[in-house]
C-alpha positions, 0 to 999 in steps of 0.5 A: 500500500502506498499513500492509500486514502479512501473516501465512500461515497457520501463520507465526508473524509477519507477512511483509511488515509494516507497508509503505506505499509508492505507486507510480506509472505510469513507475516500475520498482519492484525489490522485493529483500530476502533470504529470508522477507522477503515480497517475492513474498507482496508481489507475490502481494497486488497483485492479490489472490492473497493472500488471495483465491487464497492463504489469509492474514490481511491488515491494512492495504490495497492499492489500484490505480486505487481498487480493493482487491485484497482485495475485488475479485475476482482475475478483474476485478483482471487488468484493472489488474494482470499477473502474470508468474511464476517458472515460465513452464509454471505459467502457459501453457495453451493449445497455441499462442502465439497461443491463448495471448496471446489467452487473457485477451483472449477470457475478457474478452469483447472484440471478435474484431478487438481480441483478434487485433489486440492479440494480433499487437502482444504477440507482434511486440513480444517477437520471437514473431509469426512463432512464432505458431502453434508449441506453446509446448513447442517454446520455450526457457525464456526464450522461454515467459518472453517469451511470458508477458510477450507475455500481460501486454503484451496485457492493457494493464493500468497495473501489471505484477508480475514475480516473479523471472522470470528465476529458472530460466533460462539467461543466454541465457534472461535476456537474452531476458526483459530484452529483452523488458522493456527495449522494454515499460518504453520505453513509460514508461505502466505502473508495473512491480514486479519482484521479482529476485534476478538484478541485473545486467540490472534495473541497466539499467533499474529507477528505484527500489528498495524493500528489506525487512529480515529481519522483512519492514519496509521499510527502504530506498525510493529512486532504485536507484542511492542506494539500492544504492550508500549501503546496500551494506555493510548491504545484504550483511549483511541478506542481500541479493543485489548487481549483480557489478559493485558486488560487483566495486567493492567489492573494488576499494575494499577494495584501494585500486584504487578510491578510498573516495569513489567512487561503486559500480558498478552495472553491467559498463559502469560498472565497466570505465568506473572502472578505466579501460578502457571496452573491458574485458570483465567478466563480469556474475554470470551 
């Protein structure tokens, strides 16, 4: 992204505005920054929705592999960039699993014997294959969550964009989606960009984190645990949303438990490690 602003229709400024960053494959990008600030118009224009799909005024570029994500059309974009969206039902639409991760494959004209072979690999690596022939319907919302990311997995795209997945779902719900994550960022060959309101599981695995402020700039772009840890106070102030546990080492802080010079928590791990009884059970924000 070079100097990227963009401005919706009827929106009297620019969110995001004026954002450059460059991500690289291995990379776990969280996007966070509180409402408006343009984190899924972001996601949306990285592979081309906005303005393609989404009608908006862009200045700046984003590119992936060369390619730009204004002019190439959305349709020849989904070879380098996956989408997983909020709503899972917003994006299913055949009447089986395997119908459904095969879907993308068929339309991009490849061989019968790789649309099933690579449709079987999606679908073992997120837990579905042996659900393969069931309706969608019959799924929890984390499993339709996983089913979408079985869908991604199967395009071999290098950069997968994830838009608060786990927004409308259950803790169970949560785990089954960052499960599924954790063994597809193991692999370490794609960038990932997650936008993620719920922490506590990202913690796990995310490398980076990139913070925009109320007026969509970027204010924050670092390892994640620098970032959340040396920024919490401004963070909560700019109305963006932390991990329990760093919420929790707060607190501690707050009430001499914890020494000021400390470092946060970022996880329920971490924290039960600080206070000093690693078998402690706390909860995690879910």
């Amino acid at each position: 992204m070079r100097d990227l602003s963009i401005t919706h229709a009827g929106a009297t400024h620019p969110s995001p505005r004026s954002v450059s960053v460059d991500v690289a494959p291995g990379e776990v990008v969280l996007v966070l920054g509180p409402s408006g600030s343009g984190k899924s118009t972001l996601a949306l224009a990285l592979n081309g929705l906005v303005p393609q799909s989404v009608p908006a005024t862009v200045t700046g570029s984003v590119e992936v592999r060369g390619r730009s994500t204004a002019e190439t059309p959305v349709a020849a974009l989904s070879a380098d960039v996956a989408m997983v969206f909020q709503d899972p039902d917003a994006q299913i639409v055949t009447g089986t699993l395997l119908d459904e991760v095969a879907f993308a494959l068929e339309n991009l004209l490849l061989p019968v014997d790789e649309v099933l072979s690579r449709s079987e690999q999606a679908l073992r690596r997120v837990g579905l294959w042996d659900r393969r022939g069931w309706n969608p319907d019959r799924l929890s919302g984390g499993g339709r969550q996983r089913l979408a990311i079985a869908c991604a997995i199967a395009m071999e795209s290098p950069v997968i964009v994830l838009d608060e997945p786990t927004a409308n779902l259950d803790a169970q719900g949560i785990d089954d989606v960052y499960e599924a994550l954790a063994d597809l960022v193991a692999t370490g060959d794609r960038a990932i960009i997650l936008v993620e309101h719920n922490l506590d599981a990202a913690m796990r695995f995310a490398t980076r984190a990139i913070v925009l402020d109320q007026q969509g700039r970027l204010a924050f772009d670092g390892p994640v645990g620098q970032v959340l840890r040396e920024n919490a106070d401004e963070l909560l102030t700019m109305g963006v949303w932390l991990p329990a546990a760093t919420l929790a080492g707060r607190m501690l802080r707050e009430r001499g438990i914890l020494p000021d010079d400390a470092p946060l928590p970022l996880t329920p791990e971490e924290l039960a490690g600080m206070v000093g009884d690693p078998q402690v059970d706390l909860p995690t924000g879910r």
